[in-house]
N, C-alpha and C positions, 0 to 999 in steps of 0.2 A: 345578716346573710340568710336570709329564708329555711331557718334552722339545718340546712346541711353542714359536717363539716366543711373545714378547709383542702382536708384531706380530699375528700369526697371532690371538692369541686374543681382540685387541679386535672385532678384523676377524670377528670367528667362523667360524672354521675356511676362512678364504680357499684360494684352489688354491694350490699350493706354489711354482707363475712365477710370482706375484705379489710372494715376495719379492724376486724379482731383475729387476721392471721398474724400469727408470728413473725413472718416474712417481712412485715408492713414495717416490725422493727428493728430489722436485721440490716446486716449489709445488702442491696442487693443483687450487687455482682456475685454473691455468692448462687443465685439463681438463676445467671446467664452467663456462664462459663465459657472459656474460648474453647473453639473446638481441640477434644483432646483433652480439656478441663477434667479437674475432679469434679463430681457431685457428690461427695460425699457429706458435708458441711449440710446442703443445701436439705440432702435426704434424710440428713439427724435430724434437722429443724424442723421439715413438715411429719417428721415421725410423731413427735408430742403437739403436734398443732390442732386444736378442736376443730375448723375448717376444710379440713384437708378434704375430706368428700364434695365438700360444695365448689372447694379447686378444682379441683379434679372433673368435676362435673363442666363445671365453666369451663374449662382447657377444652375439653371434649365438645362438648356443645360450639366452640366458640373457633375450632380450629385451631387453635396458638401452635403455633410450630418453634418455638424458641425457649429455652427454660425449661425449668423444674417444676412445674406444676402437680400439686397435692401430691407430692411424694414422688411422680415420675418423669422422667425426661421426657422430649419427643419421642424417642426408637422406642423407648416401652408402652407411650401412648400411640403409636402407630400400630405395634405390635394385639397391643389391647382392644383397637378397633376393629383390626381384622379378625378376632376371636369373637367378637359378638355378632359382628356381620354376617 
């Protein structure tokens, strides 16, 4: 396989922190919550997660409107852009 992972190429050509978030081996419905969900689960785990900025960053850059990314939901990552804006 042209040395990527598996991982990597279900994913299509994911950024290369993603192999090594926490999340990757978690459940992860615990990162896409129904609305009204807890994120509490979701926010322990990118607590200790060495990725979590380059999440975070990707979400931002990337628009994701859905999930837990690098520690925050949507509304805190909406909330977050309009602070630097």
């Amino acid at each position: 396989m042209d040395g990527r992972t598996v991982g990597a190429d279900l994913l299509g050509d994911a950024p290369e922190w993603q192999e090594r978030a926490l999340c990757s081996q978690t459940d992860p419905e615990a990162f896409f919550p129904e609305k009204g969900g807890s994120t509490r689960e979701a926010k322990r785990i990118c607590s200790r997660c060495e990725v979590k900025t380059e999440c975070l960053e990707y979400a931002l850059g990337h628009d994701e409107r859905f999930g837990i990314w690098g520690g925050l939901s949507e509304r805190e990552r909406r909330k977050l852009k309009r602070r630097v804006a």
